[in-house]
DOLUMDO-862653 format. One line per 5 residues: their letters; for each residue x, y negated, z of C-alpha. Coordinates in pm, 1 decimal, decimal comma, padded with zeros to 6 digits. Last residue first. Layout:
% DOLUMDO-862653
A> X Y Z  ...
% end
This chain:
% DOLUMDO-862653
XXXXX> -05035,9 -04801,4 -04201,8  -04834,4 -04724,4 -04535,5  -04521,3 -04724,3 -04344,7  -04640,0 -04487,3 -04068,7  -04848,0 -04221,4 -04316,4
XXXXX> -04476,9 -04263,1 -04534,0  -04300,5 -04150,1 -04280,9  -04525,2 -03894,8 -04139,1  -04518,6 -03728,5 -04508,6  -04085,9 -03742,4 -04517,5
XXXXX> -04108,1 -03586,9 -04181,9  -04314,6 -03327,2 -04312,4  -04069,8 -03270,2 -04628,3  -03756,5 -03265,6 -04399,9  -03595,2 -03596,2 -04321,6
XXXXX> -03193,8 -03603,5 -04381,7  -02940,8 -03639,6 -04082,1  -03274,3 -03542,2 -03835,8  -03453,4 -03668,1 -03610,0  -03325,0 -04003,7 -03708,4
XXXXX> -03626,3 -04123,6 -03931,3  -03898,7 -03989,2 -03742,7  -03989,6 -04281,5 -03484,7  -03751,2 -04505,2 -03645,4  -04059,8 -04573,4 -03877,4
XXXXX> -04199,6 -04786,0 -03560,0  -03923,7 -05047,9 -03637,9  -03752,9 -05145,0 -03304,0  -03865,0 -05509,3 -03126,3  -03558,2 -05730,7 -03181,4
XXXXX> -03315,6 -05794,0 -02862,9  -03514,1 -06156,7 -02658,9  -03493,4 -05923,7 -02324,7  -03164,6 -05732,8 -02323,7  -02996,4 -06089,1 -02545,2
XXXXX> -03122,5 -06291,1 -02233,6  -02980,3 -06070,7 -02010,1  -02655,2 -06040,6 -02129,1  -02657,4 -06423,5 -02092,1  -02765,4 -06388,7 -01743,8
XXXXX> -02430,3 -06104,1 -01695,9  -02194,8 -06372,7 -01880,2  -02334,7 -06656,5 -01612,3  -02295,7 -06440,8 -01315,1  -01974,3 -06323,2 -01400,7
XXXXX> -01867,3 -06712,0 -01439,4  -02018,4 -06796,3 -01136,5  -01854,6 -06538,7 -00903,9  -01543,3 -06562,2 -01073,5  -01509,2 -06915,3 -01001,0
XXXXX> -01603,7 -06872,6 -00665,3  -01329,4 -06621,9 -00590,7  -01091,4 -06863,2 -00748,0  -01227,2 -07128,9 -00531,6  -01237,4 -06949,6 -00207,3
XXXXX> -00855,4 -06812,1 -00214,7  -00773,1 -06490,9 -00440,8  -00401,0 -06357,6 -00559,2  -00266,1 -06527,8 -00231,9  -00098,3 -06154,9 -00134,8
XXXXX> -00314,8 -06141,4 00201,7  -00602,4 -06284,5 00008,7  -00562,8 -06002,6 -00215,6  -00493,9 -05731,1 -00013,4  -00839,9 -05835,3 00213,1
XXXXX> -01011,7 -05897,6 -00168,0  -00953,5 -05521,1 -00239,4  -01091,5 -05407,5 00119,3  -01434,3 -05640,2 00004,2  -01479,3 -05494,9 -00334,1
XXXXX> -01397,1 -05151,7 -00268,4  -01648,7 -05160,8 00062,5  -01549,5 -04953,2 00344,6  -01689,4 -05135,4 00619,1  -02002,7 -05070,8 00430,4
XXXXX> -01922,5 -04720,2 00465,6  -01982,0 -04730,3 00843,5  -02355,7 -04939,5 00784,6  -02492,9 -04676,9 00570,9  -02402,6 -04394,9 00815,1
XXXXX> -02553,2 -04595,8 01059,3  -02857,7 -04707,5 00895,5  -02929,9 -04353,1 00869,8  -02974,4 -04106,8 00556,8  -03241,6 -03874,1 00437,7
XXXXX> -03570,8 -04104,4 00457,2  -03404,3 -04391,1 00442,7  -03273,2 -04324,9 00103,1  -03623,6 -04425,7 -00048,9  -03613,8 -04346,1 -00416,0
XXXXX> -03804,8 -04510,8 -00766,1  -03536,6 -04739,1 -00822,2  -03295,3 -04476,8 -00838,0  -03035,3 -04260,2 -00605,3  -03064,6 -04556,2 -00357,1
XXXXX> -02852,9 -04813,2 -00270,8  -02459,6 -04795,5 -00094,3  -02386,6 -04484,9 -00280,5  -02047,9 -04364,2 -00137,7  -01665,6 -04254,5 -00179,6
XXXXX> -01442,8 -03976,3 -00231,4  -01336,9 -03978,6 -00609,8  -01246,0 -03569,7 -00686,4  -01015,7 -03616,3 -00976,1  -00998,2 -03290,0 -01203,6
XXXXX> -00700,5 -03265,8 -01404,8  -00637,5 -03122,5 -01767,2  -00327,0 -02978,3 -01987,9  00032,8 -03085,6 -02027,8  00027,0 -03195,8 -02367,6
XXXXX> 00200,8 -03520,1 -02299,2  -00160,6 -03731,4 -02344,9  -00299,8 -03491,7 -02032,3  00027,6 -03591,6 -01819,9  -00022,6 -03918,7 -01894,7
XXXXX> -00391,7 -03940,0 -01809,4  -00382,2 -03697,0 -01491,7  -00073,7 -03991,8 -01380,8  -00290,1 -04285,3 -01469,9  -00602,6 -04102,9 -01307,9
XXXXX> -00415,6 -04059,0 -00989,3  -00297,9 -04419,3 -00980,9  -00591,1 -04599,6 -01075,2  -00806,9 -04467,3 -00823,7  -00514,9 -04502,5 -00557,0
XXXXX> -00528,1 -04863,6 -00656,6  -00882,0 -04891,2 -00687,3  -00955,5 -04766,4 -00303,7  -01274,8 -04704,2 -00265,7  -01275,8 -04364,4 -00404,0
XXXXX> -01025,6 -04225,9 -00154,2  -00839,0 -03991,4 -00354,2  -00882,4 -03616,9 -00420,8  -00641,7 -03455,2 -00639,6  -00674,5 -03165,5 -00899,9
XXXXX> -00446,3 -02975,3 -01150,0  -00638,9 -02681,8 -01344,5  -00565,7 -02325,0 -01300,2  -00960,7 -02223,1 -01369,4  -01004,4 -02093,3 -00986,9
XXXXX> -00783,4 -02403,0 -00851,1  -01042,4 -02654,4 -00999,4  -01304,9 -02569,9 -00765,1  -00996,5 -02727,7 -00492,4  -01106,5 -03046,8 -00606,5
XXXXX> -01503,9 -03028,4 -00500,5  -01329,0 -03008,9 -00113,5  -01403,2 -02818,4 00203,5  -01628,1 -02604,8 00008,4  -01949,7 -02486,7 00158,1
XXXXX> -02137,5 -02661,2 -00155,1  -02506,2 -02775,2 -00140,2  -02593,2 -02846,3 00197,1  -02210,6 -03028,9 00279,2  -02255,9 -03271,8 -00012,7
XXXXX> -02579,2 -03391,6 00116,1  -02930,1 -03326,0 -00022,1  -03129,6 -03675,9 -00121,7  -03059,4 -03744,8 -00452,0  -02694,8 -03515,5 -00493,0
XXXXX> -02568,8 -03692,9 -00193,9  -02193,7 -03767,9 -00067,4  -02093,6 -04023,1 -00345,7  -01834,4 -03762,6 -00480,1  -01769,1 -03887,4 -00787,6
XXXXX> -01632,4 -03580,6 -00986,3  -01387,7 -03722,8 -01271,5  -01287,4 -03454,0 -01530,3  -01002,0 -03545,6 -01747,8  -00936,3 -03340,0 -02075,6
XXXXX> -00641,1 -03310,3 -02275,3  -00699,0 -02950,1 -02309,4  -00503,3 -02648,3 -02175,7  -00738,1 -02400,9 -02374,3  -00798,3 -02203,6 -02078,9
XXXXX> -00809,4 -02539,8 -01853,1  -01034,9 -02681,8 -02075,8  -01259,8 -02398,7 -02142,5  -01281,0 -02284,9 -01767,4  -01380,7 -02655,9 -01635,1
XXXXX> -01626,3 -02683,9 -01916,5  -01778,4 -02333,2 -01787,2  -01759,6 -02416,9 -01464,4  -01929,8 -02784,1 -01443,5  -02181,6 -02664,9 -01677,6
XXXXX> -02333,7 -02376,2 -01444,8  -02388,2 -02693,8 -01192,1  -02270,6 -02684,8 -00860,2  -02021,7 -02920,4 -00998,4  -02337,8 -03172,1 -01103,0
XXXXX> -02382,1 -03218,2 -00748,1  -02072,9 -03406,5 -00679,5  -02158,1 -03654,0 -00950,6  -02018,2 -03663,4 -01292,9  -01789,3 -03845,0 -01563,1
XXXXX> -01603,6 -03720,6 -01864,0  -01245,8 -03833,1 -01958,5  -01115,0 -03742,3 -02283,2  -00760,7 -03813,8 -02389,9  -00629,4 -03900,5 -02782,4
XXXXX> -00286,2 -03798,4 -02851,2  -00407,3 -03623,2 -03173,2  -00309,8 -03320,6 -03295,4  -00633,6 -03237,7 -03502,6  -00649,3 -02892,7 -03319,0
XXXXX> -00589,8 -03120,6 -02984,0  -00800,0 -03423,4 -03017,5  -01104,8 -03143,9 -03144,4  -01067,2 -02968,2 -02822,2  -01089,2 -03314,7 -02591,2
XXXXX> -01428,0 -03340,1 -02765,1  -01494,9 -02997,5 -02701,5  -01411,1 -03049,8 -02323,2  -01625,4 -03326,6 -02333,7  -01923,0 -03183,2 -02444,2
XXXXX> -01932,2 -02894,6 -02121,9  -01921,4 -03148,4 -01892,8  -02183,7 -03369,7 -02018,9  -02418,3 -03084,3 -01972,6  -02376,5 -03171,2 -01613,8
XXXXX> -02698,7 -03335,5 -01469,9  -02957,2 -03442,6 -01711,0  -02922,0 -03778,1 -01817,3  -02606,0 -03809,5 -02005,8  -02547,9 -04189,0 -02136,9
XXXXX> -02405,2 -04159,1 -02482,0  -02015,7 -04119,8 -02580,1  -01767,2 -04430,3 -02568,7  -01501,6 -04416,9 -02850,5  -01539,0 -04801,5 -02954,2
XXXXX> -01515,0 -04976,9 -03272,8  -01828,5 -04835,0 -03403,4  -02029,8 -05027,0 -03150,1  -02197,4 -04774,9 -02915,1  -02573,8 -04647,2 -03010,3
XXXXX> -02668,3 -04607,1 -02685,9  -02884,9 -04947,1 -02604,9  -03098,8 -04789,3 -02922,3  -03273,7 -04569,8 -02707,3  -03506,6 -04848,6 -02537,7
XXXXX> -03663,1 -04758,6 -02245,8  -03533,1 -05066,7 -02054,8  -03251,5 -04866,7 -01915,5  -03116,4 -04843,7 -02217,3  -03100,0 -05238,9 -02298,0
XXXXX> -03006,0 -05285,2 -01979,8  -02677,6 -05104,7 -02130,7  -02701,6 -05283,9 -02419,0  -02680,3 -05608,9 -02271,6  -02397,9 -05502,7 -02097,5
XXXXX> -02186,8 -05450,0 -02468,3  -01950,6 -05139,5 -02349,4  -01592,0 -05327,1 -02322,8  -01460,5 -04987,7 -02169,0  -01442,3 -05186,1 -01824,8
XXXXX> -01831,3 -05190,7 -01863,5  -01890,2 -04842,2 -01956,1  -01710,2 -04725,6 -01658,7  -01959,3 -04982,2 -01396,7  -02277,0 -04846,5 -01532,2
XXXXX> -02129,3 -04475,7 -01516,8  -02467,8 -04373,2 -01321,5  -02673,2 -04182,4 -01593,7  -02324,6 -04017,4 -01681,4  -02043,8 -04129,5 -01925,5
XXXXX> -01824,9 -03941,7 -02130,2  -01562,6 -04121,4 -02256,0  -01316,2 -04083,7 -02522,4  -00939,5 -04212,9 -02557,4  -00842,7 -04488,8 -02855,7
XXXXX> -00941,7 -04810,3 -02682,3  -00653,1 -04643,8 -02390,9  -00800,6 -04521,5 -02031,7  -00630,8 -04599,3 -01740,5  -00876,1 -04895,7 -01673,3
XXXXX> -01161,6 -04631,0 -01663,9  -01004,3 -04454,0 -01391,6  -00982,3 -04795,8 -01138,1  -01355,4 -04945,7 -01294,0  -01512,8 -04612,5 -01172,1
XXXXX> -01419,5 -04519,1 -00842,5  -01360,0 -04901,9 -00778,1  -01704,7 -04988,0 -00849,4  -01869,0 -04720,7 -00680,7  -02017,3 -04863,5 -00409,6
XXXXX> -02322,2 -05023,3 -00594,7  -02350,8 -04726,0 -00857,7  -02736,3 -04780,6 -00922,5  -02965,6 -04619,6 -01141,9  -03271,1 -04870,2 -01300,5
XXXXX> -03598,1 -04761,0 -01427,6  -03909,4 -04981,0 -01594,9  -03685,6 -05259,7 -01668,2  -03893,2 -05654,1 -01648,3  -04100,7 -05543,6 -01374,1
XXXXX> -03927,3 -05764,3 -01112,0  -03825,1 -05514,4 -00940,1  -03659,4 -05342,0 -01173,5  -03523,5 -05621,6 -01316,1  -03375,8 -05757,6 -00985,2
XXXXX> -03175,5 -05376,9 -00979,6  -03066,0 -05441,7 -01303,4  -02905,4 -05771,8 -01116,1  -02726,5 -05642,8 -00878,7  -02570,1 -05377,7 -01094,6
XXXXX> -02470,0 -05641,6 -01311,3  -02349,2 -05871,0 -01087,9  -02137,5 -05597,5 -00887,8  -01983,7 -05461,8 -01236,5  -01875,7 -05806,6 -01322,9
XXXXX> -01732,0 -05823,1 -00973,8  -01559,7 -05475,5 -01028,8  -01439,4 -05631,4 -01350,8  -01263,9 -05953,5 -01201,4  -01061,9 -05726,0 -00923,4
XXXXX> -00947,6 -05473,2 -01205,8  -00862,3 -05793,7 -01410,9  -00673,8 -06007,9 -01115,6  -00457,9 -05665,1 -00979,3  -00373,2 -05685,0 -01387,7
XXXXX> -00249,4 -06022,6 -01371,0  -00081,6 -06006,9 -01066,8  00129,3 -05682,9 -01232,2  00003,7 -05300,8 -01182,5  00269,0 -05054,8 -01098,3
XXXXX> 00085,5 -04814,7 -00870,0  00132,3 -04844,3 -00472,1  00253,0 -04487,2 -00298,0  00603,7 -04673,3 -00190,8  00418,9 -04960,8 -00066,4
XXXXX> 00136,9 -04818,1 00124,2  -00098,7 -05071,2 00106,6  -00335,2 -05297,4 00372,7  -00619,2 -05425,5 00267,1  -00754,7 -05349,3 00650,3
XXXXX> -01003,8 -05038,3 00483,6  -00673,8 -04881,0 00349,8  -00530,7 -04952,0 00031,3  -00269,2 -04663,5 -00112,4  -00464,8 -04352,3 -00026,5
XXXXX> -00436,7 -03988,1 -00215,6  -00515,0 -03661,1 -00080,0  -00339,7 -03370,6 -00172,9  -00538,4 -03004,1 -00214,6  -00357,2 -02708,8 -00125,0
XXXXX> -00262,8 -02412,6 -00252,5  -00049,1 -02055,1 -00192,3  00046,7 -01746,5 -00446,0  00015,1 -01443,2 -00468,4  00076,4 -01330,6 -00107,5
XXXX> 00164,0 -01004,5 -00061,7  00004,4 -00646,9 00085,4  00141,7 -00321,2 -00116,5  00000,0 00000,0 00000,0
% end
């Protein structure tokens, strides 16, 4: 009888900016003034604009609106690692990713308002559609990421999901592909502790959703989702690595949904003011503008100046969501398929004709 140990993991944690804004120095990315500036001016871009989807909502001017508020460092700090050239997945809460990809906001709203066409992305960008139902996103990208590597490109792929899409069928089947075929694939779990309203510890007894990846021989890290530098870091090293040939990562984002799972929730009924009020402390926006104030990157009038100037660009957005042209009915059957059948071609001309 032979007894031996194959071989031995662990899972590494990442944190360069603690809750104080204070940074480990010999863990802190290189990222010059300027850059610190544009991560810190696109997570308040992403703050307006979640803020005010939510005041559309409300106000009855967007029938449905999914929040990230809390997130904004989880997703503006891997996005930013990105090149034009790489592919993105988003999910139904990747507000703030498709933003720092240069996504056109009023399109986004323009989604959310029930109109389809908000996902047609601009032809100059590599950004995929919104993916509503949980997961199947992470079996696309992996084929994306596929088609980089047959064609020998040095394109990446990074796909976006929730902690409870990786108890999804989906999750483990992309994860397997990509790490079988050693794809240039980067797999971003945002673990915002609830999948709606059951917590991370009902629906996995893992410790971690990074060690999942150790079954398909894929690198993973967790990092402390509010904290955009150690965002940025780990998905700037999974990125490099990935363009280099040297397969995927997953990057478990530890952090927290400050609002509800939609407009049409009530996350008081599963979570307490308590819990709420801890993370708050916690805030990406607020520990990123301790470091900077500490650094003088950000005194009261620059940080006023970016607060009206996002708030101007998202109102404008706004205005373009609202005022965008009404759709034609005939696009009811003209892109269900690349070329109308013969009883598509008949509804057609039923609609046109009146």
């Amino acid at each position: 009888m032979v007894k031996k140990v194959i071989k031995n993991f662990e899972i590494e944690y990442l944190q360069v900016l603690d809750e104080s804004g204070k940074i480990d120095e010999k863990l802190m990315p290189k990222l010059t003034d300027k850059q610190i500036k544009e991560l810190y001016e696109l997570m308040i871009l992403a703050r307006t604009f979640d803020d005010k989807g939510f005041n559309l909502q409300r106000q009855g001017r967007m029938g449905s609106f999914l929040q990230f508020k809390g997130q904004e460092a989880s997703q503006v700090g891997t996005a930013y690692a990105l090149e034009d050239k790489d592919w993105m997945f988003p999910m139904y809460r990747s507000g703030a990713a498709l933003i720092a990809r240069k996504y056109p906001i009023h399109m986004i709203y323009l989604y959310y308002g029930g109109d389809e066409r908000g996902l047609k992305c601009p032809n100059d960008q590599n950004n995929f559609p919104i993916s509503i139902p949980v997961g199947t996103q992470i079996s696309h990208a992996p084929g994306c990421a596929w088609a980089s590597k047959l064609k020998k490109e040095k394109d990446v792929t990074m796909v976006y999901f929730g902690d409870g899409a990786s108890s999804k069928a989906d999750f483990h089947e992309g994860m397997n592909f990509a790490g079988v075929f050693q794809l240039p694939c980067i797999f971003v779990c945002e673990n915002n502790q609830y999948a709606i309203s059951v917590p991370r510890k009902k629906q996995t007894h893992a410790e971690t959703i990074a060690q999942k990846a150790i079954a398909y021989g894929i690198r993973s890290i967790q990092v402390d989702g509010n904290d955009v530098f150690a965002v940025y870091k780990a998905t700037k090293e999974a990125v490099d690595n990935a363009r280099a040939g040297k397969g995927p990562t997953l990057i478990e984002t530890f952090t927290y949904r400050q609002a509800d799972h939609s407009t049409s929730d009530d996350a008081k009924r599963y979570r307490t003011d308590k819990e709420m009020q801890e993370w708050l402390k916690k805030d990406p926006i607020l520990r990123l503008e301790k470091y900077m104030k500490a650094k003088k990157l950000l005194d009261d009038k620059y940080k006023k100046e970016v607060a009206n100037k996002t708030k101007e660009q998202v109102e404008k957005e706004v205005e373009k969501y609202e005022n965008f042209p009404a759709p034609s009915p005939e696009d009811i059957v003209k892109y269900t398929f690349a070329e109308m059948n013969q009883d598509l071609k008949e509804q057609f001309e039923e609609i046109k004709n009146g």
